[in-house]
Backbone and ligand atoms as CSV (ligand in chain L), in Angstrom:
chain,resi,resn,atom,element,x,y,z
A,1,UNK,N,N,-100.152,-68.369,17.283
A,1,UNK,CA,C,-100.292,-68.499,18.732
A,1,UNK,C,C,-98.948,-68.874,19.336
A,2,UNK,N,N,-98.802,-68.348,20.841
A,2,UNK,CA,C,-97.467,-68.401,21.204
A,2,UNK,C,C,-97.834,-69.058,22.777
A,3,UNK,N,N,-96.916,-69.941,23.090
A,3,UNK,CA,C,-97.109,-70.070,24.733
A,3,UNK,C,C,-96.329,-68.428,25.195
A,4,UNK,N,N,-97.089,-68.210,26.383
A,4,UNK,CA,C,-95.794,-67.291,27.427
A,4,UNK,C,C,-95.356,-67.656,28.456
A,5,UNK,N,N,-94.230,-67.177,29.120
A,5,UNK,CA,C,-94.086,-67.570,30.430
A,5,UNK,C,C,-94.616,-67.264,31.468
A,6,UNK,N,N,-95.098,-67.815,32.136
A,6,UNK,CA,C,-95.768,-67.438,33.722
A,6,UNK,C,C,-95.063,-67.303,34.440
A,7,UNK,N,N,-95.318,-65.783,35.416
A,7,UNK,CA,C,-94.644,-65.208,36.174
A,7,UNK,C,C,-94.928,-65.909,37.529
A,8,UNK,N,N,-93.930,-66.064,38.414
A,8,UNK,CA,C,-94.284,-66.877,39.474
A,8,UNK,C,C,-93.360,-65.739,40.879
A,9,UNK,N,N,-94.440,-65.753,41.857
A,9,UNK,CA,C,-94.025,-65.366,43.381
A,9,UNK,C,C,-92.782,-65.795,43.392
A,10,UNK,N,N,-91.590,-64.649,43.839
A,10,UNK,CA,C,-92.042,-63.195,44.449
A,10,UNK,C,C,-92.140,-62.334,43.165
A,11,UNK,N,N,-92.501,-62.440,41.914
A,11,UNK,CA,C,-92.046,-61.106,40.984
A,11,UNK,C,C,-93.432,-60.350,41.561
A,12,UNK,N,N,-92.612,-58.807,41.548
A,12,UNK,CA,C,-93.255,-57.959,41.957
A,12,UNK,C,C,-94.687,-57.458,40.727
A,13,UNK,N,N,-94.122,-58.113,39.625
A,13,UNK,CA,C,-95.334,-57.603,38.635
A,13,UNK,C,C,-96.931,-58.358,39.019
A,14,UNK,N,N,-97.172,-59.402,40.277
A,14,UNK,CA,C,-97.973,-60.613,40.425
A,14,UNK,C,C,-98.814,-59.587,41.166
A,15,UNK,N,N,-98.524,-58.492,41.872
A,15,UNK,CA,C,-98.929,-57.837,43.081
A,15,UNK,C,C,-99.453,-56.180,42.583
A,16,UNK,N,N,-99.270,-56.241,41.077
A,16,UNK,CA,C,-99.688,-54.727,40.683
A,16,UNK,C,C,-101.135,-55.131,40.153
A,17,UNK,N,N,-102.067,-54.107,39.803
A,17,UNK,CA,C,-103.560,-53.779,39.643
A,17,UNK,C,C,-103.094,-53.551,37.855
A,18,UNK,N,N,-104.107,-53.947,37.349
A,18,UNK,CA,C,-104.182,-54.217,35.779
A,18,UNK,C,C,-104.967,-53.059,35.203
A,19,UNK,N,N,-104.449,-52.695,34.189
A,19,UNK,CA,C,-105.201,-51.817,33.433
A,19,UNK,C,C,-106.164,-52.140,32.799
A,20,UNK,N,N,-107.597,-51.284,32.767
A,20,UNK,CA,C,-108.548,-52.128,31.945
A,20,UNK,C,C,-108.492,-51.538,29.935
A,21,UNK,N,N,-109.061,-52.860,29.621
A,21,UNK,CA,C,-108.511,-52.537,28.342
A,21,UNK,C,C,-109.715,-51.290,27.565
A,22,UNK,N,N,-109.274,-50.619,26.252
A,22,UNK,CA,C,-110.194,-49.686,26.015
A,22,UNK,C,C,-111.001,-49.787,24.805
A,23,UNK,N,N,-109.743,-51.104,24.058
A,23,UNK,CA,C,-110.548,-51.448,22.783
A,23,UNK,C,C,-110.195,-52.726,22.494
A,24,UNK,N,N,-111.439,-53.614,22.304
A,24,UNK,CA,C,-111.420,-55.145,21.621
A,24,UNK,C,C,-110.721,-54.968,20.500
A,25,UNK,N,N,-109.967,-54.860,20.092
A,25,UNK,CA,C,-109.229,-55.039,18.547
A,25,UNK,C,C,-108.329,-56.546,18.641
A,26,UNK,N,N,-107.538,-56.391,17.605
A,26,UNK,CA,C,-106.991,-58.004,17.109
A,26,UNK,C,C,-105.549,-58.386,18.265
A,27,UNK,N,N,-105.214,-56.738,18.946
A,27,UNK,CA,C,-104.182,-57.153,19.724
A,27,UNK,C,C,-104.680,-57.710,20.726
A,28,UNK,N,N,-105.993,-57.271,21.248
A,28,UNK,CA,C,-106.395,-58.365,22.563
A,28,UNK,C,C,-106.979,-59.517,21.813
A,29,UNK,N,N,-107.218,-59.964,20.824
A,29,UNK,CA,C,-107.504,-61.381,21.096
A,29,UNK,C,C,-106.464,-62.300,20.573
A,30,UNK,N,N,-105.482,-61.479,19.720
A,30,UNK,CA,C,-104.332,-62.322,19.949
A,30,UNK,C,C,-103.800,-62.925,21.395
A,31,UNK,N,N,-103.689,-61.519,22.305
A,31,UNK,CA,C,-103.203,-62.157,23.710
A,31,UNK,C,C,-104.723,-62.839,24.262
A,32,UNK,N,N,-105.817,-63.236,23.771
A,32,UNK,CA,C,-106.565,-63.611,24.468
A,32,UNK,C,C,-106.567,-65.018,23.881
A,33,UNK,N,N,-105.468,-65.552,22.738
A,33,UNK,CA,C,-104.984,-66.812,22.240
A,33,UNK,C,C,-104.109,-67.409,22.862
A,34,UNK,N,N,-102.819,-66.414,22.823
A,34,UNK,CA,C,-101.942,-66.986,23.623
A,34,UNK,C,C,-102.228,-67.192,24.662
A,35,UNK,N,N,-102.816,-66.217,25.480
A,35,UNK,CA,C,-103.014,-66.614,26.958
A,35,UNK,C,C,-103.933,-68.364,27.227
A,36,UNK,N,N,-104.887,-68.452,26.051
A,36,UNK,CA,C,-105.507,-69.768,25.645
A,36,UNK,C,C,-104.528,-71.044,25.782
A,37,UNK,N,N,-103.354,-70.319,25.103
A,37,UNK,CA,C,-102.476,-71.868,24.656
A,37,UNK,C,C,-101.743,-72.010,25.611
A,38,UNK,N,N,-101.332,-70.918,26.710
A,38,UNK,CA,C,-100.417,-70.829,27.319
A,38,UNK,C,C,-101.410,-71.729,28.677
A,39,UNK,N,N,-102.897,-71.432,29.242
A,39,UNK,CA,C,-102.900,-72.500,30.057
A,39,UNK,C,C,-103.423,-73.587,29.487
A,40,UNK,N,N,-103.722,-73.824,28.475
A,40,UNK,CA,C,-103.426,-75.495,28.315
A,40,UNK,C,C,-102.433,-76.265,28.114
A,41,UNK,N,N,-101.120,-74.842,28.080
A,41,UNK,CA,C,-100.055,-76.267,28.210
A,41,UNK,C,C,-99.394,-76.083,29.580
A,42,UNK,N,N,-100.162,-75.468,30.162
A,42,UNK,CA,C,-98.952,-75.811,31.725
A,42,UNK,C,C,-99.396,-77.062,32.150
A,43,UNK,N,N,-100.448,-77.461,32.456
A,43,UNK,CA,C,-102.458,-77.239,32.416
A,43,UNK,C,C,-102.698,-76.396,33.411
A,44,UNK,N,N,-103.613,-75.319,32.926
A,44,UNK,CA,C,-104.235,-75.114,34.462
A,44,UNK,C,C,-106.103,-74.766,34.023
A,45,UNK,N,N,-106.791,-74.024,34.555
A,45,UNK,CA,C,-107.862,-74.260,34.176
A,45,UNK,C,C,-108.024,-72.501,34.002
A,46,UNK,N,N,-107.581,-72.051,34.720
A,46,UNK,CA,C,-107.962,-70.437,34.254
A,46,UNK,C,C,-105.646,-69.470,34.236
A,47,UNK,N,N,-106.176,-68.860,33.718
A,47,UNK,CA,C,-105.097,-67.743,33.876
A,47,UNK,C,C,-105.677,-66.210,33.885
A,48,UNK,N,N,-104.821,-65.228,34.226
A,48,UNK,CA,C,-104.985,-63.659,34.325
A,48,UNK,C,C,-103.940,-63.114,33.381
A,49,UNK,N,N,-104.383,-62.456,32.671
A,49,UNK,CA,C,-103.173,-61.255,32.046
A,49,UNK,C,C,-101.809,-61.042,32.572
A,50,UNK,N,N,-101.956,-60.229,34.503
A,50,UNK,CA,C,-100.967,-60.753,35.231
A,50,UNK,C,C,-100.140,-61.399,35.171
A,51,UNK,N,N,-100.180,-62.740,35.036
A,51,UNK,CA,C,-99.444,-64.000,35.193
A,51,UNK,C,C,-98.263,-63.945,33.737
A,52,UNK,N,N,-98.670,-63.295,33.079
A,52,UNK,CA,C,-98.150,-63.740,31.935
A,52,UNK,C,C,-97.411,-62.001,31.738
A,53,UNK,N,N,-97.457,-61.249,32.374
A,53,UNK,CA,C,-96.487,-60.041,32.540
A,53,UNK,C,C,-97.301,-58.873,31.711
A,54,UNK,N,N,-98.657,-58.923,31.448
A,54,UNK,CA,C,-99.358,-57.876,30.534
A,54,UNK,C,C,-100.574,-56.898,30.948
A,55,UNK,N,N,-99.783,-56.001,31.045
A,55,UNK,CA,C,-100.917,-54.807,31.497
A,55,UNK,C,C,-102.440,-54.744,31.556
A,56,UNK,N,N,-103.478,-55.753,31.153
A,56,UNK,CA,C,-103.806,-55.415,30.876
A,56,UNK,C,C,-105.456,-56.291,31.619
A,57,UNK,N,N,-106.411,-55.635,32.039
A,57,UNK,CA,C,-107.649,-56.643,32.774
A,57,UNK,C,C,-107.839,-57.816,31.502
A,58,UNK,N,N,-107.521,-58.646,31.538
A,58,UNK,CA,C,-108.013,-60.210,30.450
A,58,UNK,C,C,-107.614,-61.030,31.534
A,59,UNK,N,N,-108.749,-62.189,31.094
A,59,UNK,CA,C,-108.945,-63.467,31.991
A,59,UNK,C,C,-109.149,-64.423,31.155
A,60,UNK,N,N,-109.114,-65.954,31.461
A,60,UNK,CA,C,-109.667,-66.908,29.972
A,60,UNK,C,C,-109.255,-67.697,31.104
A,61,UNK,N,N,-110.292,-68.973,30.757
A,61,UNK,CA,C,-110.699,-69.746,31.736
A,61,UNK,C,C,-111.031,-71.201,31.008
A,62,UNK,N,N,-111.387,-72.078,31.592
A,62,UNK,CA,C,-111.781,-73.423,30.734
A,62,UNK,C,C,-112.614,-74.434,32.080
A,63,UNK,N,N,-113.438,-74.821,32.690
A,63,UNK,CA,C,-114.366,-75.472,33.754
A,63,UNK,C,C,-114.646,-75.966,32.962
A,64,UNK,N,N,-115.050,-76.399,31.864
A,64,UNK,CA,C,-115.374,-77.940,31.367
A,64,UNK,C,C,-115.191,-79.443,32.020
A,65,UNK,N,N,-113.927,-79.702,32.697
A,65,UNK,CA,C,-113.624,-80.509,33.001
A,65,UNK,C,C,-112.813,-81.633,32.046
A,66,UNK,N,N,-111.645,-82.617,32.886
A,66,UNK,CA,C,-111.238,-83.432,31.629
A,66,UNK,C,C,-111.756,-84.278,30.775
A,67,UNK,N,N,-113.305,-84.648,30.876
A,67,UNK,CA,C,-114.215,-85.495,30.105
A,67,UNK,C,C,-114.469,-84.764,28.816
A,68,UNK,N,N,-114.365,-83.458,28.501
A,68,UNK,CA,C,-115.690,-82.894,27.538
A,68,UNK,C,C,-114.271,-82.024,27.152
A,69,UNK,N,N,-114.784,-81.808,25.591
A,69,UNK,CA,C,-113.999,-81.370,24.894
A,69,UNK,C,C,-113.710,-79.807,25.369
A,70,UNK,N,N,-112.591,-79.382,25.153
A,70,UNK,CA,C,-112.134,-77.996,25.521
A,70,UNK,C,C,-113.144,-77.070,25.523
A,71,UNK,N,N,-113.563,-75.852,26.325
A,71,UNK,CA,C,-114.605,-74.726,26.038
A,71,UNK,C,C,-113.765,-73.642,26.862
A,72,UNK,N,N,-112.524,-73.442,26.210
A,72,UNK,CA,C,-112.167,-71.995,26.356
A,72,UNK,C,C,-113.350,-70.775,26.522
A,73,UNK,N,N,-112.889,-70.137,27.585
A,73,UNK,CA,C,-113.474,-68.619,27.528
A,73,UNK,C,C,-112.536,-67.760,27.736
A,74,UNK,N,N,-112.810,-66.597,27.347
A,74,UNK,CA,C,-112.231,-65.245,27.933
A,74,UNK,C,C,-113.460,-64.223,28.327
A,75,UNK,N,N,-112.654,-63.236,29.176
A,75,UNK,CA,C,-113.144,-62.173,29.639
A,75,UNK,C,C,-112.501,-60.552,29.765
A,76,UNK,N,N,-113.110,-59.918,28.942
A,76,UNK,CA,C,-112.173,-58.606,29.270
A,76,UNK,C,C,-112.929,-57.446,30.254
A,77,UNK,N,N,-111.930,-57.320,30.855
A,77,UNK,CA,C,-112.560,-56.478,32.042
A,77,UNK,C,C,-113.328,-56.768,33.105
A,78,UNK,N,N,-113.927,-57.945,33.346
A,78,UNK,CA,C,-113.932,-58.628,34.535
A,78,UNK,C,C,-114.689,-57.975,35.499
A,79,UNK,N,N,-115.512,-57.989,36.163
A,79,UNK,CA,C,-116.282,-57.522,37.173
A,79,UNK,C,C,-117.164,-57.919,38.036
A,80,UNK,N,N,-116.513,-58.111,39.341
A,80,UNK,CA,C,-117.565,-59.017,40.522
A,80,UNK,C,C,-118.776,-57.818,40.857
A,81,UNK,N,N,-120.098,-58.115,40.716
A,81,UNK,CA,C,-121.152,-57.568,40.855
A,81,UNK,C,C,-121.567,-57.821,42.151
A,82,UNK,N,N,-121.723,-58.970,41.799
A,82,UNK,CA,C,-122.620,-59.886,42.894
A,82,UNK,C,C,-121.892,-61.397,43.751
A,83,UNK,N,N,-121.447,-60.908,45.110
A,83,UNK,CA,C,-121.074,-62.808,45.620
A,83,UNK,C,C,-121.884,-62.926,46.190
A,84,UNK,N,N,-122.023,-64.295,46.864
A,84,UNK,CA,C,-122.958,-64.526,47.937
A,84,UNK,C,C,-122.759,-65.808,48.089
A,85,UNK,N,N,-123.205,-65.913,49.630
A,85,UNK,CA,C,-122.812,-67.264,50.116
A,85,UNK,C,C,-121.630,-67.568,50.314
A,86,UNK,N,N,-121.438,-69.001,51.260
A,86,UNK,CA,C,-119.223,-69.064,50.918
A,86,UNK,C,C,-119.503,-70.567,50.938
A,87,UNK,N,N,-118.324,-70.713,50.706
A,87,UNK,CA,C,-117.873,-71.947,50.286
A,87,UNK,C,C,-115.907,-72.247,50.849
A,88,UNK,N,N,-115.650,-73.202,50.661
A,88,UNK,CA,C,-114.188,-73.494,51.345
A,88,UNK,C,C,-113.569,-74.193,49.971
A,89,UNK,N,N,-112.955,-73.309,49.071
A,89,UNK,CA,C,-111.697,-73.606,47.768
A,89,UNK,C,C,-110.880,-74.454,48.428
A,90,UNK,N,N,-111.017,-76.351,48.210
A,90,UNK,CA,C,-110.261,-77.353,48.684
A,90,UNK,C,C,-108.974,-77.319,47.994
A,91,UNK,N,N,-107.795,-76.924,48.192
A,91,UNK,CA,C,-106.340,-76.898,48.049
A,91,UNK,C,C,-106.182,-76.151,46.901
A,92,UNK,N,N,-106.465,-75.187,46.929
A,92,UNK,CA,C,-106.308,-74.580,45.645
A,92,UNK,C,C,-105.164,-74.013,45.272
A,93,UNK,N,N,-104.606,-73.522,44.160
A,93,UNK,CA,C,-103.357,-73.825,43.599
A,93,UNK,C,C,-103.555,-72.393,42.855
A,94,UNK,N,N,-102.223,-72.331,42.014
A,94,UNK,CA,C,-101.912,-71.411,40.945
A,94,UNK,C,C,-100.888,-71.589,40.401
A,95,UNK,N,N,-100.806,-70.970,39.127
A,95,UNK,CA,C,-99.780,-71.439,37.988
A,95,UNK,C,C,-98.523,-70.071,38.458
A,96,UNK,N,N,-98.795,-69.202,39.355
A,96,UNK,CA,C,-98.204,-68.735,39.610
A,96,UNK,C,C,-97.333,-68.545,41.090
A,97,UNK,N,N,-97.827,-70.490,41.719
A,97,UNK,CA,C,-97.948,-70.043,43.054
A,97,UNK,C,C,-97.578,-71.676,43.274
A,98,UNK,N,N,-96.267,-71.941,42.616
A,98,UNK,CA,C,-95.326,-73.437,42.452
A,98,UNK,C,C,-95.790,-74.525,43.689
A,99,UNK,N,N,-95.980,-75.614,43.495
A,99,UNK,CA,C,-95.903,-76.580,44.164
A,99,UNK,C,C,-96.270,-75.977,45.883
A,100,UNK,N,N,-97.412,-75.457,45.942
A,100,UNK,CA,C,-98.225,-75.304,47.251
A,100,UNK,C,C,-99.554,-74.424,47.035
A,101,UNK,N,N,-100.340,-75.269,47.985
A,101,UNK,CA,C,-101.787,-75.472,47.618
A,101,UNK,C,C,-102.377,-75.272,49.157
A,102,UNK,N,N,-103.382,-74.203,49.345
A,102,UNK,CA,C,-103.974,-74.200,50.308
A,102,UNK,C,C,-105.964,-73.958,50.552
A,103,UNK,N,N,-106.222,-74.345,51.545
A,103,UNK,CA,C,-107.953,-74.002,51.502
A,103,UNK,C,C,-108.083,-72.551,51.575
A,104,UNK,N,N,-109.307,-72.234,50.694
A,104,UNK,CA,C,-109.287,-70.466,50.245
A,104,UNK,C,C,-110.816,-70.335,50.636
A,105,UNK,N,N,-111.486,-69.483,51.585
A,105,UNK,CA,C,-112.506,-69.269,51.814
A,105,UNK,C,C,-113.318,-68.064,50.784
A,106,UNK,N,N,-113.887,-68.981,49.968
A,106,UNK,CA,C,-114.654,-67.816,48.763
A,106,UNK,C,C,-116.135,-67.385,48.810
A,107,UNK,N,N,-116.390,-66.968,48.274
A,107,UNK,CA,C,-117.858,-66.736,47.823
A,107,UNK,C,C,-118.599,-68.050,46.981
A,108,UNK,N,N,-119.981,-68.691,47.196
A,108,UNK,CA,C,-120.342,-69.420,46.483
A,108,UNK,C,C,-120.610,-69.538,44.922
A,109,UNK,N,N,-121.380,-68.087,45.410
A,109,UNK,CA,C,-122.241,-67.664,43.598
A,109,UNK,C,C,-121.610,-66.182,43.550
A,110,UNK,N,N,-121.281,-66.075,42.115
A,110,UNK,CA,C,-120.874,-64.638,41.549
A,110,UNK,C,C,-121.548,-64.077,40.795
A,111,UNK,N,N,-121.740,-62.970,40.209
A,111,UNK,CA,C,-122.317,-62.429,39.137
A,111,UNK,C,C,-120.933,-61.588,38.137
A,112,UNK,N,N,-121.043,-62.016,37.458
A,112,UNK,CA,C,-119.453,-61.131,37.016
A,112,UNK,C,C,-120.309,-60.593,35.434
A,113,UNK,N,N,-119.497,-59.224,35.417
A,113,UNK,CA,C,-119.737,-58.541,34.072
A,113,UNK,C,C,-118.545,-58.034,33.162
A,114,UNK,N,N,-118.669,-58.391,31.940
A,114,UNK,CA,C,-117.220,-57.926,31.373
A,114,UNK,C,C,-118.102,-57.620,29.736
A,115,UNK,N,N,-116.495,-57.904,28.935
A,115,UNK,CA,C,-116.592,-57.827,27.639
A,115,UNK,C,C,-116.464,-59.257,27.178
A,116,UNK,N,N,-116.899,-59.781,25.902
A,116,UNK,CA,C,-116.639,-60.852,25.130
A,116,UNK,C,C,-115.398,-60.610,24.132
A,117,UNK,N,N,-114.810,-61.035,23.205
A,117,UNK,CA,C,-113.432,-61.019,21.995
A,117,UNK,C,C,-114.536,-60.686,21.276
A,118,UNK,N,N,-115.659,-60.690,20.920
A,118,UNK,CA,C,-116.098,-59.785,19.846
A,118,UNK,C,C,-116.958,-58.274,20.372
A,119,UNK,N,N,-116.519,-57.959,21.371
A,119,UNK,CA,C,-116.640,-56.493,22.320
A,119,UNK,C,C,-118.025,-56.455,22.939
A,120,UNK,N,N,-118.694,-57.263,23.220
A,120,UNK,CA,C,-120.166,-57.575,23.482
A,120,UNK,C,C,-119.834,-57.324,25.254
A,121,UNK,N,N,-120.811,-56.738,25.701
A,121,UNK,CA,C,-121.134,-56.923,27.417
A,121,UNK,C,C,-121.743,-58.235,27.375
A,122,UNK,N,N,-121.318,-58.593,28.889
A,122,UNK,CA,C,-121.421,-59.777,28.733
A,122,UNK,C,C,-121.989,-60.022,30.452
A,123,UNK,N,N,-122.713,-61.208,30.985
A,123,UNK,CA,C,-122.947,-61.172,31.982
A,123,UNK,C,C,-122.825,-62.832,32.773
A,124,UNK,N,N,-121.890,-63.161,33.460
A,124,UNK,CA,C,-122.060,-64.827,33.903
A,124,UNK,C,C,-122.391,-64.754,35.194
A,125,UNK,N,N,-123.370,-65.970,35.296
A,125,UNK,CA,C,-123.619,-66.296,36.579
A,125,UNK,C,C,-122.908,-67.084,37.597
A,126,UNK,N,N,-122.010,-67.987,38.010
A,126,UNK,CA,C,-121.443,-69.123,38.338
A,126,UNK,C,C,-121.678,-69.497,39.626
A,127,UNK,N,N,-121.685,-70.700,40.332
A,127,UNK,CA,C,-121.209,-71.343,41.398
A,127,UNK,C,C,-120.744,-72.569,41.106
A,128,UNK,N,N,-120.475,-72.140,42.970
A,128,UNK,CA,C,-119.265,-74.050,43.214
A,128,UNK,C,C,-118.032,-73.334,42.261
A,129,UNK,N,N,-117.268,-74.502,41.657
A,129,UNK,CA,C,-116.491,-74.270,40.957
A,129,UNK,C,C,-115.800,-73.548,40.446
A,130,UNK,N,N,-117.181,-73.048,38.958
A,130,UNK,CA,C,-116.644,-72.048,38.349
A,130,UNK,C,C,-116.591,-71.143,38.666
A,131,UNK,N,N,-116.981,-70.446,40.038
A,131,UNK,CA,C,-117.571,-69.186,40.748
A,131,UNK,C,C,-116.043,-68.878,41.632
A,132,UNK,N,N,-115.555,-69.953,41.845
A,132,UNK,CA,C,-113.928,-70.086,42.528
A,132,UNK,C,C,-112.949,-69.582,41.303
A,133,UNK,N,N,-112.985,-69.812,39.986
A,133,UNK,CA,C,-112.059,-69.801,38.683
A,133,UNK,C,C,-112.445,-68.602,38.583
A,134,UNK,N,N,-113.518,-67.761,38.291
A,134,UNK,CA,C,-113.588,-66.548,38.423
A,134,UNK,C,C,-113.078,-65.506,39.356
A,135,UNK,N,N,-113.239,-66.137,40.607
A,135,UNK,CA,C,-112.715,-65.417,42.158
A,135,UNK,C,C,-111.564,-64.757,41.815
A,136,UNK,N,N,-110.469,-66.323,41.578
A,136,UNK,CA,C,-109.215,-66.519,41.827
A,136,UNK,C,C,-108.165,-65.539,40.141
A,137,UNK,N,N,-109.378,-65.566,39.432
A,137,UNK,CA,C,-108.466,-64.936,37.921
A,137,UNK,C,C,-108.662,-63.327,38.180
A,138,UNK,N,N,-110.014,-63.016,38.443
A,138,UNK,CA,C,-110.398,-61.631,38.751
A,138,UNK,C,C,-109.385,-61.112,40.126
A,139,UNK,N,N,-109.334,-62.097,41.035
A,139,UNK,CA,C,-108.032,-61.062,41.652
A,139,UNK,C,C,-106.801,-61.118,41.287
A,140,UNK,N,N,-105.871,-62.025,40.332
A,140,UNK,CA,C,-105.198,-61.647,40.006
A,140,UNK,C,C,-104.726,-60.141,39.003
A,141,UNK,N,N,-105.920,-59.858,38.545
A,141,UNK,CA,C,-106.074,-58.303,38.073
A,141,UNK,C,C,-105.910,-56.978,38.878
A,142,UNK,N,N,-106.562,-57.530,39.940
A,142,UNK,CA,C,-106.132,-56.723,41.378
A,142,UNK,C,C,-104.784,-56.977,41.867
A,143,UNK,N,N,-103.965,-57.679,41.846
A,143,UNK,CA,C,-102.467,-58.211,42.130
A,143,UNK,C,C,-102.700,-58.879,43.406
A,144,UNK,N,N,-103.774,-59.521,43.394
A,144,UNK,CA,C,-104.067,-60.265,44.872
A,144,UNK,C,C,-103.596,-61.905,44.511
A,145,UNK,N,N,-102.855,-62.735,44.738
A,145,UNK,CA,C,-102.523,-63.573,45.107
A,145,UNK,C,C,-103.351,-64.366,46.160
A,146,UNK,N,N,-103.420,-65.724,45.686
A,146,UNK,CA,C,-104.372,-66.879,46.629
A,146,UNK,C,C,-104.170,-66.962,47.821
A,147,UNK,N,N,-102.181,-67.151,48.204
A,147,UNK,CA,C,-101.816,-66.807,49.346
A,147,UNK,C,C,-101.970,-65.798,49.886
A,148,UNK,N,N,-102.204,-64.795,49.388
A,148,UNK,CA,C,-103.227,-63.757,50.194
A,148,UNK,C,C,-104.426,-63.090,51.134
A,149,UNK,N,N,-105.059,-64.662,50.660
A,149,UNK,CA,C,-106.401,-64.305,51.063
A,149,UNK,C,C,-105.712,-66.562,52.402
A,150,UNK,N,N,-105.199,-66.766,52.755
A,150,UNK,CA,C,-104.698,-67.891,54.017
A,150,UNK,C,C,-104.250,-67.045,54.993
A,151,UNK,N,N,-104.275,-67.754,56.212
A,151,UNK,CA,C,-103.776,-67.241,57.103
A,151,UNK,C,C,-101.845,-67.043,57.278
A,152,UNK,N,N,-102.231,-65.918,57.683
A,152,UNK,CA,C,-101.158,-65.145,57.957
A,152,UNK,C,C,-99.605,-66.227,58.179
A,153,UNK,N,N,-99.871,-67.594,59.313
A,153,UNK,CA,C,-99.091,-68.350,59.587
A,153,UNK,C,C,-98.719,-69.400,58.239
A,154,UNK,N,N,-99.546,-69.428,57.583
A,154,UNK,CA,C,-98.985,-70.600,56.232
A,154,UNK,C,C,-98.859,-69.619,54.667
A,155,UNK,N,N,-98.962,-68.371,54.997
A,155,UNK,CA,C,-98.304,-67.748,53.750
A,155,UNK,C,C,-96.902,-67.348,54.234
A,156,UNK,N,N,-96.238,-67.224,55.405
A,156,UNK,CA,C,-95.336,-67.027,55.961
A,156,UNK,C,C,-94.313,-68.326,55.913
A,157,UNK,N,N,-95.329,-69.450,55.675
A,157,UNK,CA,C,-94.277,-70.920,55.774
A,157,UNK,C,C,-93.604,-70.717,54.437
A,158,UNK,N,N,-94.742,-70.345,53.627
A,158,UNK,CA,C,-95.013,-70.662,52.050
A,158,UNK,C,C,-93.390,-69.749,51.674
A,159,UNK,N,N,-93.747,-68.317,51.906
A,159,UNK,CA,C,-92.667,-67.253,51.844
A,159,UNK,C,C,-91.136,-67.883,51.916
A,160,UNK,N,N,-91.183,-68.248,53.370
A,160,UNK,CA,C,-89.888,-68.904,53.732
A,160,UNK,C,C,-89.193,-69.862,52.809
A,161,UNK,N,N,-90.233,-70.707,52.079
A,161,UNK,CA,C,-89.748,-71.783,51.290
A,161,UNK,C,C,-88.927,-71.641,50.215
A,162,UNK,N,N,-90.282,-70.173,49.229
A,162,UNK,CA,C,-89.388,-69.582,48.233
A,162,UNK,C,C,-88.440,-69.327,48.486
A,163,UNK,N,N,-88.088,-68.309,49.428
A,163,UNK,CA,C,-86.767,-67.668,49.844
A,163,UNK,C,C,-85.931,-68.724,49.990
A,164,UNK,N,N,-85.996,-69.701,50.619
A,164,UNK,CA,C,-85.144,-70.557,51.086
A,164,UNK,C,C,-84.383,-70.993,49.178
A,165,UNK,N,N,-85.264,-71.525,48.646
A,165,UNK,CA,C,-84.879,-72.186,47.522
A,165,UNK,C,C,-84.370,-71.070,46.237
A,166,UNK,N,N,-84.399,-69.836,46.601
A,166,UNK,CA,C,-83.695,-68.486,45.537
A,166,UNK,C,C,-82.618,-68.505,46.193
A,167,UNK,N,N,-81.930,-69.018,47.082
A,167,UNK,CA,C,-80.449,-68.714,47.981
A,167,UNK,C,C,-79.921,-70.019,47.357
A,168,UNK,N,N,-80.349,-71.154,47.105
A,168,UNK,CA,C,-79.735,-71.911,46.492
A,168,UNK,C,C,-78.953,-71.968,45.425
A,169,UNK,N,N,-77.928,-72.622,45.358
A,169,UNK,CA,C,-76.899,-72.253,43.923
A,169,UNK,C,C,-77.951,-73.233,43.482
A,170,UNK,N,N,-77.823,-72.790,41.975
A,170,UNK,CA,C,-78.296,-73.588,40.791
A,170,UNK,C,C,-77.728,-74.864,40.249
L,1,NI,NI,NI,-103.621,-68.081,39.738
């Protein structure tokens, strides 16, 4: 198992649509390890394929919470069926989306359908929470970004900031 690096706004690879994968074999669940190790050591609670520069629809996630021992998941291929209801994502964040956090208006309950690491269809139900960790990993497959879905005036602050701090000498 390997950490990778997480790609962080503006790389243009954050904003492309993911290929879905065609076969469970040992190369996706290798990257469905690393991608494992890689967010438990930034911490974060979910990551996307995306983030980590790889072609490819995979998601892996962890909602357990910090009380209860680790319960990694993954998901290949990913699929919102069903939302319903909304809910207001309180400051929500990303490992790809540095030091700023904003409210994200989501869906409550999801229905999502994918594959399992041993190639099984698979079907989760979620709300609250985990129904947000799903939202937010499944569009990064789409190249949709959190700041994407805020208003127009505080992804524009957000923008400025980066920019501001890439003009900086090192
Ligand atoms: Ni993210």
């Amino acid at each position: 198992m390997s950490v990778l690096t997480v790609l962080t706004y503006p790389d243009p690879f954050l904003h492309r649509q993911m290929a879905p994968v065609t076969d469970v074999d040992d190369d996706v669940r290798r990257i469905i390890s690393d991608m494992t190790e890689t967010m438990y050591a930034e911490p974060g609670v979910g990551l996307a394929a995306t983030q980590v520069g790889i072609d490819q629809r995979i998601i892996v996630y962890d909602v357990s919470g910090t009380d209860t021992p680790p319960q990694p998941q993954a998901l290949i291929n990913p699929e919102i069926v069903t939302a319903e209801g909304e809910q207001v994502s309180e400051n929500e964040g990303c490992l790809s989306v540095p030091d700023f956090r904003a409210d994200v208006h989501r869906a409550w309950r999801v229905e999502v359908t994918g594959v399992n690491q041993d190639g099984q269809s698979v079907s989760i139900k979620a709300e609250g929470f985990p129904a947000i960790v799903l939202q937010h990993e499944i569009d990064h497959l789409n190249g949709v970004l959190f700041i994407d879905r805020i208003s127009r005036l505080k992804r524009e602050l957000y923008k400025r900031r980066v920019h501001k701090q890439m003009k900086q000498p090192a």
